[in-house]
N, CA, C and O of each residue as an XYZ file, in Angstrom:
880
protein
N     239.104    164.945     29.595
C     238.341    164.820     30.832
C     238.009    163.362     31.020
O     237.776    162.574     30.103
N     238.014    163.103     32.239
C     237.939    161.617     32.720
C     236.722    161.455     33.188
O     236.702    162.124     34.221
N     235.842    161.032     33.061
C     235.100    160.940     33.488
C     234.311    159.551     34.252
O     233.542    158.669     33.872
N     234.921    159.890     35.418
C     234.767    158.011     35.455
C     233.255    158.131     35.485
O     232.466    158.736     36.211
N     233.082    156.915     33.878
C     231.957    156.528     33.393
C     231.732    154.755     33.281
O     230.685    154.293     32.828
N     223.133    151.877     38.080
C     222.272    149.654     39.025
C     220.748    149.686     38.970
O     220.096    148.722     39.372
N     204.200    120.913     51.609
C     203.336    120.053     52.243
C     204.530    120.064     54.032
O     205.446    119.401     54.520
N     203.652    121.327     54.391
C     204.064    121.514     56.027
C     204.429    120.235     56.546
O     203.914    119.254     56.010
N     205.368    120.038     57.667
C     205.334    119.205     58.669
C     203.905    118.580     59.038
O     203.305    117.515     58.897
N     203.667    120.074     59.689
C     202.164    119.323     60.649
C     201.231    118.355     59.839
O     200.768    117.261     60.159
N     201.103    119.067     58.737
C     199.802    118.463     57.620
C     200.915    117.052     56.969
O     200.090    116.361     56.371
N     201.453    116.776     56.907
C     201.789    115.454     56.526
C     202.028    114.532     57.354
O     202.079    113.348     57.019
N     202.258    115.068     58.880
C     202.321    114.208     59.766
C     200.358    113.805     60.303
O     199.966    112.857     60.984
N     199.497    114.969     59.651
C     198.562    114.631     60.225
C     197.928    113.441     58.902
O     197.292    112.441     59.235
N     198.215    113.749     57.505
C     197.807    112.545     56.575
C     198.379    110.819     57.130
O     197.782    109.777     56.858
N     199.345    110.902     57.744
C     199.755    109.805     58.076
C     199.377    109.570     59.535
O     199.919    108.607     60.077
N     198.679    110.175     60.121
C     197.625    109.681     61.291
C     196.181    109.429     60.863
O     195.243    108.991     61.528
N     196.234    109.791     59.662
C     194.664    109.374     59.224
C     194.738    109.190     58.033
O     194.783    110.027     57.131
N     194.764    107.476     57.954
C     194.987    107.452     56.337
C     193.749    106.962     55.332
O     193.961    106.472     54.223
N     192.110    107.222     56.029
C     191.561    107.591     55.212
C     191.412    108.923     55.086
O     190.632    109.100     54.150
N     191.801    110.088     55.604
C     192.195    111.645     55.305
C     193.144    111.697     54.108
O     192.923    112.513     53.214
N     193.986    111.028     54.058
C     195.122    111.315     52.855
C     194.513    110.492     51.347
O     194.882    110.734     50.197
N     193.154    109.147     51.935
C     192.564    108.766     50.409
C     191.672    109.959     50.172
O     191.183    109.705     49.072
N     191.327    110.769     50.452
C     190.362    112.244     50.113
C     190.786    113.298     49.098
O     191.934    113.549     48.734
N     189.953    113.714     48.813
C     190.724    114.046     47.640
C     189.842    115.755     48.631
O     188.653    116.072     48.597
N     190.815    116.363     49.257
C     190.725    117.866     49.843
C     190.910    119.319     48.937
O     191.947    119.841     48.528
N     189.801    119.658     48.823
C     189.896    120.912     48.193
C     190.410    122.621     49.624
O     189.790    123.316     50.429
N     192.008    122.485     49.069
C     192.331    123.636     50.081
C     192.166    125.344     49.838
O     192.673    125.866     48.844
N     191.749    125.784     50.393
C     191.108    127.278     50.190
C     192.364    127.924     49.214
O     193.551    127.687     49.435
N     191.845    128.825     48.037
C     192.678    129.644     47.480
C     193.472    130.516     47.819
O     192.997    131.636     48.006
N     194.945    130.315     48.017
C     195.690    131.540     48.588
C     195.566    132.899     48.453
O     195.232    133.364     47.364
N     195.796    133.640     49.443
C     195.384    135.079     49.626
C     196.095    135.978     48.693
O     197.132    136.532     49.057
N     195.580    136.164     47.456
C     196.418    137.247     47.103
C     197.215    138.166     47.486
O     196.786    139.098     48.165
N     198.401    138.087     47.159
C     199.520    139.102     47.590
C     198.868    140.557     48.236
O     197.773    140.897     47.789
N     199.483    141.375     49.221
C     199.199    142.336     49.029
C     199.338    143.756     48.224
O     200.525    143.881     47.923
N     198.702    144.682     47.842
C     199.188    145.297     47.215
C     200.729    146.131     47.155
O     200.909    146.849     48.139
N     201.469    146.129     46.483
C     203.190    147.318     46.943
C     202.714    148.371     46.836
O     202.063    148.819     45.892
N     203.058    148.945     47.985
C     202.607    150.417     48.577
C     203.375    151.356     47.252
O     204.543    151.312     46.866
N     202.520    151.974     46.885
C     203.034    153.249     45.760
C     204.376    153.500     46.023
O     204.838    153.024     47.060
N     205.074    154.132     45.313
C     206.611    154.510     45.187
C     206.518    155.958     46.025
O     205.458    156.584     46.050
N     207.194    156.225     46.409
C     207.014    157.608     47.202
C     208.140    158.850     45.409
O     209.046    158.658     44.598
N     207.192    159.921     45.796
C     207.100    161.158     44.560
C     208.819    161.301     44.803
O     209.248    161.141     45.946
N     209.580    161.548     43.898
C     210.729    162.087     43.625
C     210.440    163.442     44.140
O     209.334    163.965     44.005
N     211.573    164.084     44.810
C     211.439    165.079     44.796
C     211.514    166.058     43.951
O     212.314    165.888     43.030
N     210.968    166.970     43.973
C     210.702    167.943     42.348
C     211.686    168.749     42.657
O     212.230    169.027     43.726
N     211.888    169.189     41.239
C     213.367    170.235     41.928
C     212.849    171.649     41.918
O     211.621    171.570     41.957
N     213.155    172.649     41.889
C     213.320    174.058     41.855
C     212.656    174.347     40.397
O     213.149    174.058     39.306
N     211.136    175.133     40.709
C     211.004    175.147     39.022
C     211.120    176.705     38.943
O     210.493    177.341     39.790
N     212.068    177.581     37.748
C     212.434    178.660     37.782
C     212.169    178.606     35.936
O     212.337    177.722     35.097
N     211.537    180.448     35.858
C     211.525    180.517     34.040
C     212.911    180.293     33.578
O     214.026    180.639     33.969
N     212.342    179.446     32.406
C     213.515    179.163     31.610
C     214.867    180.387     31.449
O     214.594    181.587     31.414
N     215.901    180.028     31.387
C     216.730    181.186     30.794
C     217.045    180.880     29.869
O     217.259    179.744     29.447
N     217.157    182.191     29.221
C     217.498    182.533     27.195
C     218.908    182.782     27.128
O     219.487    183.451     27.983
N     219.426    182.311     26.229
C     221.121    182.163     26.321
C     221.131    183.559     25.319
O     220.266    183.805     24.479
N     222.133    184.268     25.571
C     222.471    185.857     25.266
C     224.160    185.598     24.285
O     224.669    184.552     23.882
N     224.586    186.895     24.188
C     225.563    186.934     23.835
C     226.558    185.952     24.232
O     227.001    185.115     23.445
N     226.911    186.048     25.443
C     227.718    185.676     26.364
C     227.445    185.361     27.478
O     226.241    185.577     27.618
N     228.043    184.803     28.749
C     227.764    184.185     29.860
C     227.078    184.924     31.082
O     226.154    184.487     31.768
N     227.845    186.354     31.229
C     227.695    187.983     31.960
C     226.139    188.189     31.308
O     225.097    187.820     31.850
N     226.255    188.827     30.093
C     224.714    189.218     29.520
C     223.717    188.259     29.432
O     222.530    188.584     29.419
N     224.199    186.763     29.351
C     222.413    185.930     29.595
C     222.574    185.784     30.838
O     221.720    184.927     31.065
N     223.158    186.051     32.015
C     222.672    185.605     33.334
C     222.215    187.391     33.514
O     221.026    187.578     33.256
N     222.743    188.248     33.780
C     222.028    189.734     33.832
C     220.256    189.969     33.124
O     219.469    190.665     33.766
N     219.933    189.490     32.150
C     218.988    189.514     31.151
C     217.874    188.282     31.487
O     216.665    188.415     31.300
N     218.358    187.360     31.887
C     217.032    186.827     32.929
C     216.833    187.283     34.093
O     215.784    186.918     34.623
N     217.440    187.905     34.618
C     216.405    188.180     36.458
C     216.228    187.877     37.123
O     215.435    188.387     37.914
N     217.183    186.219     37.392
C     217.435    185.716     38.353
C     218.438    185.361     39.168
O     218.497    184.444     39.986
N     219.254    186.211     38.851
C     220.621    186.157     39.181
C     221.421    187.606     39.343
O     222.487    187.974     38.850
N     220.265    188.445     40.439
C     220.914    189.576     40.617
C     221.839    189.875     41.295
O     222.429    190.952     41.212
N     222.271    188.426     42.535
C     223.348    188.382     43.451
C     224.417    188.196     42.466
O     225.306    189.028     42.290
N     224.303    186.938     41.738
C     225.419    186.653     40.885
C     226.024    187.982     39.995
O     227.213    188.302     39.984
N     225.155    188.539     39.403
C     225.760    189.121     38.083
C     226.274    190.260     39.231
O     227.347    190.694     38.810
N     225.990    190.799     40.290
C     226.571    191.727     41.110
C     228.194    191.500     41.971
O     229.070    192.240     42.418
N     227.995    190.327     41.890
C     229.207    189.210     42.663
C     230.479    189.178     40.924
O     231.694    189.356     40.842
N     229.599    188.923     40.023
C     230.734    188.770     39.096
C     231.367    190.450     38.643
O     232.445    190.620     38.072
N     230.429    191.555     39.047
C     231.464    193.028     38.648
C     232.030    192.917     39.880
O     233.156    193.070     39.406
N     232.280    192.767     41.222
C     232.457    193.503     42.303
C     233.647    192.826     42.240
O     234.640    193.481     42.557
N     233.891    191.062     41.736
C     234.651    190.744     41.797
C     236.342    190.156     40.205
O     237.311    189.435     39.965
N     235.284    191.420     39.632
C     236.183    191.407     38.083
C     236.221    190.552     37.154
O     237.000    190.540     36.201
N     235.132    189.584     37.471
C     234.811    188.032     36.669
C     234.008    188.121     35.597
O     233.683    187.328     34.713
N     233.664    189.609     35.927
C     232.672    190.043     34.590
C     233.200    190.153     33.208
O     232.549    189.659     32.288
N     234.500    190.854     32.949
C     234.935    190.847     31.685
C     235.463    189.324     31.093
O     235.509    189.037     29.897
N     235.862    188.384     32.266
C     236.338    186.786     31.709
C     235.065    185.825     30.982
O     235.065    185.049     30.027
N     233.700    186.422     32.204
C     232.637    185.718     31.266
C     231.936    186.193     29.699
O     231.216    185.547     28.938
N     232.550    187.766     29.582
C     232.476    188.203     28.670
C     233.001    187.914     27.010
O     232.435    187.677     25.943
N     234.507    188.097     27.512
C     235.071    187.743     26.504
C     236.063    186.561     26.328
O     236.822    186.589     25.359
N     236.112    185.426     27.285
C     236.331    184.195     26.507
C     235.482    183.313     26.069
O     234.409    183.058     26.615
N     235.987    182.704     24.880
C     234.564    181.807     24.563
C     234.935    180.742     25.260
O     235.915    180.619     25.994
N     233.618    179.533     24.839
C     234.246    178.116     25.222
C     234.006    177.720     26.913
O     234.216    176.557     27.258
N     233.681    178.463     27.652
C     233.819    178.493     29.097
C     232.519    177.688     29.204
O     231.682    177.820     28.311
N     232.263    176.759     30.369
C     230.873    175.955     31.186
C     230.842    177.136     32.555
O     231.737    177.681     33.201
N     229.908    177.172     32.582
C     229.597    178.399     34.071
C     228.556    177.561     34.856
O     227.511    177.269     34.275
N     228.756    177.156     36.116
C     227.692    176.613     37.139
C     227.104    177.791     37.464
O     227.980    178.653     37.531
N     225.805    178.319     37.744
C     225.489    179.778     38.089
C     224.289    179.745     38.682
O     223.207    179.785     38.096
N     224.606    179.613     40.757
C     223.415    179.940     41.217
C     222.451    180.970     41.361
O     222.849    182.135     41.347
N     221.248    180.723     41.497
C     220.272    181.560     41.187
C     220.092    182.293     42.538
O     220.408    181.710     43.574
N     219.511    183.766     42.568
C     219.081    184.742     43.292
C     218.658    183.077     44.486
O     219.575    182.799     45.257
N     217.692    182.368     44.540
C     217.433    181.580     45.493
C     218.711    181.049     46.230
O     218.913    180.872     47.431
N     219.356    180.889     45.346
C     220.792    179.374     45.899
C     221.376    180.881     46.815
O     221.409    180.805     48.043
N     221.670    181.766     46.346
C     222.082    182.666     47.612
C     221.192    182.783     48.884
O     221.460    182.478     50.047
N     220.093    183.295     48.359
C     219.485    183.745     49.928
C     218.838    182.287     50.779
O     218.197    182.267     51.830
N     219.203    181.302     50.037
C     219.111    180.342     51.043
C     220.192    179.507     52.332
O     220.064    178.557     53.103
N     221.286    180.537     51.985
C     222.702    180.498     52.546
C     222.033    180.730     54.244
O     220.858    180.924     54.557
N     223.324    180.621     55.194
C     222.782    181.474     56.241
C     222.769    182.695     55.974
O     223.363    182.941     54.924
N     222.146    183.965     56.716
C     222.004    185.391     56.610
C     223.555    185.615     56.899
O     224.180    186.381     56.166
N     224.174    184.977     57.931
C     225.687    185.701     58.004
C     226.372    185.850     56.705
O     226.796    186.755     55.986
N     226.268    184.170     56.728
C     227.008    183.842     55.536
C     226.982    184.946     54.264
O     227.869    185.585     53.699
N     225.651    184.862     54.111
C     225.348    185.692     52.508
C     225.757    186.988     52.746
O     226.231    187.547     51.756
N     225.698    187.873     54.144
C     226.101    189.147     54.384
C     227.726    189.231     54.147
O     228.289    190.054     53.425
N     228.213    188.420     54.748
C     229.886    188.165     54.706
C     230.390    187.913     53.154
O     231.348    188.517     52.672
N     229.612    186.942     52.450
C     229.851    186.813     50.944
C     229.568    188.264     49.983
O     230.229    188.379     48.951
N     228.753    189.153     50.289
C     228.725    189.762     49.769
C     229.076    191.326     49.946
O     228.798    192.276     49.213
N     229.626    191.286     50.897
C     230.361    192.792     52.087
C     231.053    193.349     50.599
O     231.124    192.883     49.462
N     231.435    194.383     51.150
C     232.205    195.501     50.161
C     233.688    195.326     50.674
O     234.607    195.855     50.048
N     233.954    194.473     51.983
C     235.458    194.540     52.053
C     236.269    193.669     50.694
O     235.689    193.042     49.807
N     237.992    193.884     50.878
C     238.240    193.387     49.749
C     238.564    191.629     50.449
O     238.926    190.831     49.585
N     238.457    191.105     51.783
C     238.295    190.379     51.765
C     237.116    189.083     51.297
O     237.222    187.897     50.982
N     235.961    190.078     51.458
C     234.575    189.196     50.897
C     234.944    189.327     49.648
O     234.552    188.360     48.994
N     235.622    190.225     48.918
C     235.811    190.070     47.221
C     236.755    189.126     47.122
O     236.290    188.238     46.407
N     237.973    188.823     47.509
C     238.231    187.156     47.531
C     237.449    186.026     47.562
O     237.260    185.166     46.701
N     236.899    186.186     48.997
C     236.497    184.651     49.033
C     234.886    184.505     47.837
O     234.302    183.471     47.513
N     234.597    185.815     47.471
C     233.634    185.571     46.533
C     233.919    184.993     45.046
O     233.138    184.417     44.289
N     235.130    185.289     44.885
C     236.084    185.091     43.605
C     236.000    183.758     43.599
O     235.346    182.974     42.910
N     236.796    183.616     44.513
C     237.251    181.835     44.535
C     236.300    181.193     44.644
O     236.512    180.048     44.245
N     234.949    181.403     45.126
C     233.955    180.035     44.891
C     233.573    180.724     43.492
O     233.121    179.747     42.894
N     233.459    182.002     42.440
C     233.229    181.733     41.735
C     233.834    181.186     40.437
O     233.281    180.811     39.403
N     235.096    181.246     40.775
C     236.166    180.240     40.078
C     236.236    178.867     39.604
O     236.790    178.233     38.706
N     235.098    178.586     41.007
C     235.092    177.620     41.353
C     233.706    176.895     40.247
O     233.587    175.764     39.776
N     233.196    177.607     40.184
C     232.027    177.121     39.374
C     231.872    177.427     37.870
O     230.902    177.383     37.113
N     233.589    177.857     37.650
C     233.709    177.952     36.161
C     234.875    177.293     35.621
O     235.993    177.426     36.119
N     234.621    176.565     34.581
C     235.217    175.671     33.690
C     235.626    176.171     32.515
O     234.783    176.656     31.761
N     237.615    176.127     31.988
C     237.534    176.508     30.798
C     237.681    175.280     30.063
O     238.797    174.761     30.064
N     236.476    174.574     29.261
C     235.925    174.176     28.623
C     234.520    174.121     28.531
O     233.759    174.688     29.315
N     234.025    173.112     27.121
C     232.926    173.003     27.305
C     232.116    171.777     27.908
O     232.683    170.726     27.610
N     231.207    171.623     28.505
C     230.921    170.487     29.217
C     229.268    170.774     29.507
O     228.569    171.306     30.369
N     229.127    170.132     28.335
C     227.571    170.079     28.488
C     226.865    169.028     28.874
O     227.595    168.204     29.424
N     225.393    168.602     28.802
C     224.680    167.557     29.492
C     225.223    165.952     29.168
O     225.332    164.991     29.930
N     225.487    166.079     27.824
C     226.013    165.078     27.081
C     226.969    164.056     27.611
O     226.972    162.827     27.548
N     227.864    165.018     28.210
C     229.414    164.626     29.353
C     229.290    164.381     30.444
O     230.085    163.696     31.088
N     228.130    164.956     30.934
C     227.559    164.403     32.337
C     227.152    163.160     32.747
O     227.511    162.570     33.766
N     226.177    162.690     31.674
C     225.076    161.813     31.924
C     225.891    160.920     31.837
O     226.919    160.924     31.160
N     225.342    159.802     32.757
C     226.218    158.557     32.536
C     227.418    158.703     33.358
O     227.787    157.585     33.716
N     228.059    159.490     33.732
C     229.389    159.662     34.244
C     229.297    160.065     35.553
O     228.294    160.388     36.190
N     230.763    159.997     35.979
C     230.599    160.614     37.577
C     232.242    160.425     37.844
O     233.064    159.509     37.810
N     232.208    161.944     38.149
C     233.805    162.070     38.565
C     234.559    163.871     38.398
O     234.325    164.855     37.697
N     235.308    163.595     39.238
C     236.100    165.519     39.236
C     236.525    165.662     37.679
O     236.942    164.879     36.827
N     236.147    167.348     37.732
C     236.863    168.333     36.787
C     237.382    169.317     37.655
O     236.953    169.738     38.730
N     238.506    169.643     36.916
C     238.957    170.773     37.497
C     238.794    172.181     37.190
O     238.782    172.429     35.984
N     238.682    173.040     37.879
C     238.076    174.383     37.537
C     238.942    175.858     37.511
O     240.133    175.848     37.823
N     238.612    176.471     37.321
C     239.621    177.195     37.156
C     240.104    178.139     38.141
O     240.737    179.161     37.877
N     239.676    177.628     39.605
C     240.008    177.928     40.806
C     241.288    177.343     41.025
O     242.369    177.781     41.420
N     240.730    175.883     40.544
C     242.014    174.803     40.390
C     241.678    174.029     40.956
O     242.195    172.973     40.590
N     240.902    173.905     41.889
C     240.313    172.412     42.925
C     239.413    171.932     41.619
O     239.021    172.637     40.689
N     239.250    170.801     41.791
C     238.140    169.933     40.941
C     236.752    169.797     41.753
O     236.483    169.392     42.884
N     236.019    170.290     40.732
C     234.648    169.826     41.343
C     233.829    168.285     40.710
O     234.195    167.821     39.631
N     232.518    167.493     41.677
C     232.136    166.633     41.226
C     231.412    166.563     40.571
O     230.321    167.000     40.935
N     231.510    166.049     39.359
C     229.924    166.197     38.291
C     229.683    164.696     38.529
O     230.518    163.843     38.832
N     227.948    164.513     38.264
C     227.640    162.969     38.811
C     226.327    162.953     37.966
O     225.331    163.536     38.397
N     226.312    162.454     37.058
C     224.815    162.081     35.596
C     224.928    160.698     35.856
O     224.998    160.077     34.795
N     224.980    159.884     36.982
C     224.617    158.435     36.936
C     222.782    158.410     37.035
O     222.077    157.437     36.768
N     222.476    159.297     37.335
C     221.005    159.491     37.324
C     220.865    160.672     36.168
O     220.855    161.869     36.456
N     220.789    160.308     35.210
C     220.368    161.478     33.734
C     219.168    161.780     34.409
O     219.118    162.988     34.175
N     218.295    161.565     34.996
C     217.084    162.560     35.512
C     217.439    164.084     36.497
O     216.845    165.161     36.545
N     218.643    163.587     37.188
C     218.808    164.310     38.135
C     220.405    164.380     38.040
O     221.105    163.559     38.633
N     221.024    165.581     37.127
C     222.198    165.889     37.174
C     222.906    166.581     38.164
O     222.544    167.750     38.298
N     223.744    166.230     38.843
C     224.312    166.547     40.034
C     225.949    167.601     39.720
O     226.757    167.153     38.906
N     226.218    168.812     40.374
C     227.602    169.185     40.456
C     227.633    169.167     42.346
O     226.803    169.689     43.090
N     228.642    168.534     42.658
C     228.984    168.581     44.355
C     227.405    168.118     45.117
O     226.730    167.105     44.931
N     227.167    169.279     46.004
C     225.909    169.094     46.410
C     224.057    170.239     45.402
O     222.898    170.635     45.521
N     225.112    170.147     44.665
C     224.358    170.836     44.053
C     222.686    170.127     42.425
O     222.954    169.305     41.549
N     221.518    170.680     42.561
C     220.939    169.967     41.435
C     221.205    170.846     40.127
O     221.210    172.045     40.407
N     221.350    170.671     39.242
C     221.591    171.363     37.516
C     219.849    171.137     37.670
O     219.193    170.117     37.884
N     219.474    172.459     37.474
C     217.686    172.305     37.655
C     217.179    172.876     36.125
O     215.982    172.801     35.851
N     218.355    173.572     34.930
C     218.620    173.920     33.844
C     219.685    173.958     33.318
O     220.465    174.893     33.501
N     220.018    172.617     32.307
C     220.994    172.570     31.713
C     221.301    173.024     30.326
O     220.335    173.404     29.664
N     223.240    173.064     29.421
C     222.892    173.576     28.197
C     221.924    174.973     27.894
O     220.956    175.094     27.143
N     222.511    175.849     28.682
C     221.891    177.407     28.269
C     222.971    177.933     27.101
O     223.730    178.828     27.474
N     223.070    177.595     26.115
C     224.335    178.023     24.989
C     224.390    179.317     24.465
O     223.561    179.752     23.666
N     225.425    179.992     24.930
C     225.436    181.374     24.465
C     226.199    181.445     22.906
O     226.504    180.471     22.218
N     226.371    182.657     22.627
C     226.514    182.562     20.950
C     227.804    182.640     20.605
O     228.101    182.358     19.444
N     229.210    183.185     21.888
C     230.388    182.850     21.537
C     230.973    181.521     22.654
O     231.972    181.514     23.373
N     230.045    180.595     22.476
C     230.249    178.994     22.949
C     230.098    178.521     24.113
O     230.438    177.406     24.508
N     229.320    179.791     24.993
C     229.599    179.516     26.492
C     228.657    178.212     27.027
O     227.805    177.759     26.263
N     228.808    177.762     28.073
C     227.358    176.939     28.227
C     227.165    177.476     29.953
O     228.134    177.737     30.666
N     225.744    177.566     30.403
C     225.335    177.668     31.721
C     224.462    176.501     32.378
O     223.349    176.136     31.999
N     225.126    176.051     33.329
C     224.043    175.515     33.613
C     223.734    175.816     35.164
O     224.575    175.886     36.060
N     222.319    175.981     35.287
C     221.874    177.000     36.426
C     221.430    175.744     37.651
O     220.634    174.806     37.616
N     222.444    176.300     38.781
C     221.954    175.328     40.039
C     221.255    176.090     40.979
O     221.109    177.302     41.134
N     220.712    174.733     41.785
C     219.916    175.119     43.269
C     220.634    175.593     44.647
O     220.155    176.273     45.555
N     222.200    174.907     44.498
C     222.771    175.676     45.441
C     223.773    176.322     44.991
O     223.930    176.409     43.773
N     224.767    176.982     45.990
C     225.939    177.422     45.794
C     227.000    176.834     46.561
O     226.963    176.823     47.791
N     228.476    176.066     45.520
C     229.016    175.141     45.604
C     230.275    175.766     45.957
O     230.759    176.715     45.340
N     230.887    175.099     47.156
C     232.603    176.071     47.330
C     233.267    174.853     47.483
O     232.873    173.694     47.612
N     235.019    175.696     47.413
C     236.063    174.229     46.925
C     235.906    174.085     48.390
O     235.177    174.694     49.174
N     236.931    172.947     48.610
C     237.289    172.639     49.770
C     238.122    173.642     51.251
O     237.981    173.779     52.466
N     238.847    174.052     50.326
C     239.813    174.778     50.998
C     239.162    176.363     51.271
O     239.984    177.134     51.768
N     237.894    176.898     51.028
C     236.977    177.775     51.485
C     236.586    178.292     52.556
O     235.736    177.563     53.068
N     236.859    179.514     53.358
C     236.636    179.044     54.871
C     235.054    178.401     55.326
O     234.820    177.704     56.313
N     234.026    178.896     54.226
C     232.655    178.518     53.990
C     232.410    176.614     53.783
O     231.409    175.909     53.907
N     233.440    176.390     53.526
C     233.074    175.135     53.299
C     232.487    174.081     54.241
O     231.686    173.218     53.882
N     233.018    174.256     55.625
C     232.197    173.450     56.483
C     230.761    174.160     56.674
O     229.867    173.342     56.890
N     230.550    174.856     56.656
C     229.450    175.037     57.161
C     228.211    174.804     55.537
O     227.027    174.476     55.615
N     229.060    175.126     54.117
C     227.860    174.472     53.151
C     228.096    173.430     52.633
O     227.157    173.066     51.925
N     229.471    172.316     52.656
C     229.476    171.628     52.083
C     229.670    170.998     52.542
O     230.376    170.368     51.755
N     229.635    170.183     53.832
C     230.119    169.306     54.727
C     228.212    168.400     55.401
O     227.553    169.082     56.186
N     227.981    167.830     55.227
C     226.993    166.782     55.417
C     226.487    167.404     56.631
O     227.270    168.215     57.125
N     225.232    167.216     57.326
C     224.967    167.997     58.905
C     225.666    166.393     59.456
O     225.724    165.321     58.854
N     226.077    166.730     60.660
C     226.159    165.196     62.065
C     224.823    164.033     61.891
O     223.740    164.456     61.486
N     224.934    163.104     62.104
C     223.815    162.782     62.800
C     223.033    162.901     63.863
O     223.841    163.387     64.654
N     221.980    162.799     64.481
C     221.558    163.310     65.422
C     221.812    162.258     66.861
O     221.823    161.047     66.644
N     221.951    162.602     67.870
C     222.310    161.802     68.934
C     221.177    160.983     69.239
O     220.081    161.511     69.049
N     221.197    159.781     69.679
C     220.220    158.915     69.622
C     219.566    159.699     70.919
O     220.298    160.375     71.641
N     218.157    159.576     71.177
C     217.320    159.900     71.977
C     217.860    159.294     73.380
O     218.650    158.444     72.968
N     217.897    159.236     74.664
C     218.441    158.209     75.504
C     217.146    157.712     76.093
O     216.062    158.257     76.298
N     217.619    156.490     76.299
C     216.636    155.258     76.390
C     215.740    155.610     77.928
O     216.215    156.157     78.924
N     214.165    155.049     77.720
C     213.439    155.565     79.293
C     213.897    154.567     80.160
O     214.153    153.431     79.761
N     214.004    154.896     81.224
C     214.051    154.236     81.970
C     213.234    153.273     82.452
O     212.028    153.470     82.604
N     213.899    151.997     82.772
C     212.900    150.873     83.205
C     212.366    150.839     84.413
O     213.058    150.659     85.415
N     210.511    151.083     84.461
C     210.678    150.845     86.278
C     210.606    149.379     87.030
O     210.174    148.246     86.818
N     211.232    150.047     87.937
C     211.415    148.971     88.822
C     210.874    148.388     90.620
O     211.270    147.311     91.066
């Protein structure tokens, strides 16, 4: 893995109009202390959720905390359940019950339909957020750059800020959840799709900027 790894004018012209002013010996008022630098504005806090306890495997510690009832329902419906089961070695990005229902309502209704089309496109973003290797905090920090997943698109991991570990648009708000046949989880705030997703513009694409206000008119 690659990881590509921050004495004025006036006052001297006035000593030389008065040159017993410049034999004086002038006591000039003490400069104004600086003003104070306005406080740093608060980082934003991230998502605080109970810890999760790493389980057997990847399937049973996300089922066994309780926060991930969309997910662990998304991984039977869509057969991903027995892969997090029984391979070891796997990294799992795994949004929480929140990172779903903060989707649009369509969206999350459409992601999670019983057709076998929503069981595709549910697959593939969760493909998307699983890695066969391991890739824990360690590999992050400091670094910034695509892995590829086992969707096959590469996603962005970005630890140039070790405070605030980044996958795509997503925060790692709990990293290093280690399960006992090698898995690792680490639990995000959103839910991350490849590119080629039909979902993707609408969650992973930046909003527009907003159109400038138009200017009042001058009267005249």
């Amino acid at each position: 893995m690659h990881l590509t790894r921050l004495m004025t004018t006036a006052a001297a012209a006035a000593l030389l109009a008065c040159p017993a002013l410049a034999a004086e010996t002038v006591s000039e008022p003490a400069p104004a202390p600086p003003p104070a630098a306005a406080p740093a504005a608060p980082a934003a806090a991230l998502p605080s959720i109970p810890k999760v306890a790493p389980g057997p495997d990847i399937y049973e510690t996300l089922k066994a905390s309780g926060q991930f009832a969309i997910l662990v329902k998304a991984l039977e419906t869509t057969n991903l359940k027995g892969v997090l089961k029984t391979y070891p070695n796997l990294t799992f990005f795994a949004p929480t019950d929140a990172a779903f229902n903060a989707l649009p309502p369509d969206v999350l209704a459409k992601l999670t339909g019983t057709s076998t089309a929503a069981a595709n496109q549910m697959q593939q973003i969760l493909k998307y957020c699983l890695i066969n290797a391991q890739v824990d905090s360690s590999k992050i920090k400091g670094a910034k750059g695509p892995v590829t997943t086992v969707e096959g698109a590469s996603i962005q991991l970005d630890g140039s800020n070790p405070d605030d570990l980044l996958v795509n648009n997503a925060d790692i708000i709990q990293a290093d959840v280690r399960t006992a046949n090698g898995g690792i989880v680490h639990v995000i705030d959103k839910l991350v799709v490849p590119s080629d997703s039909p979902y993707y513009a609408t969650l992973a694409s930046p909003a527009p900027p907003a159109a400038p206000a138009p200017a009042a008119a001058s009267g005249g």
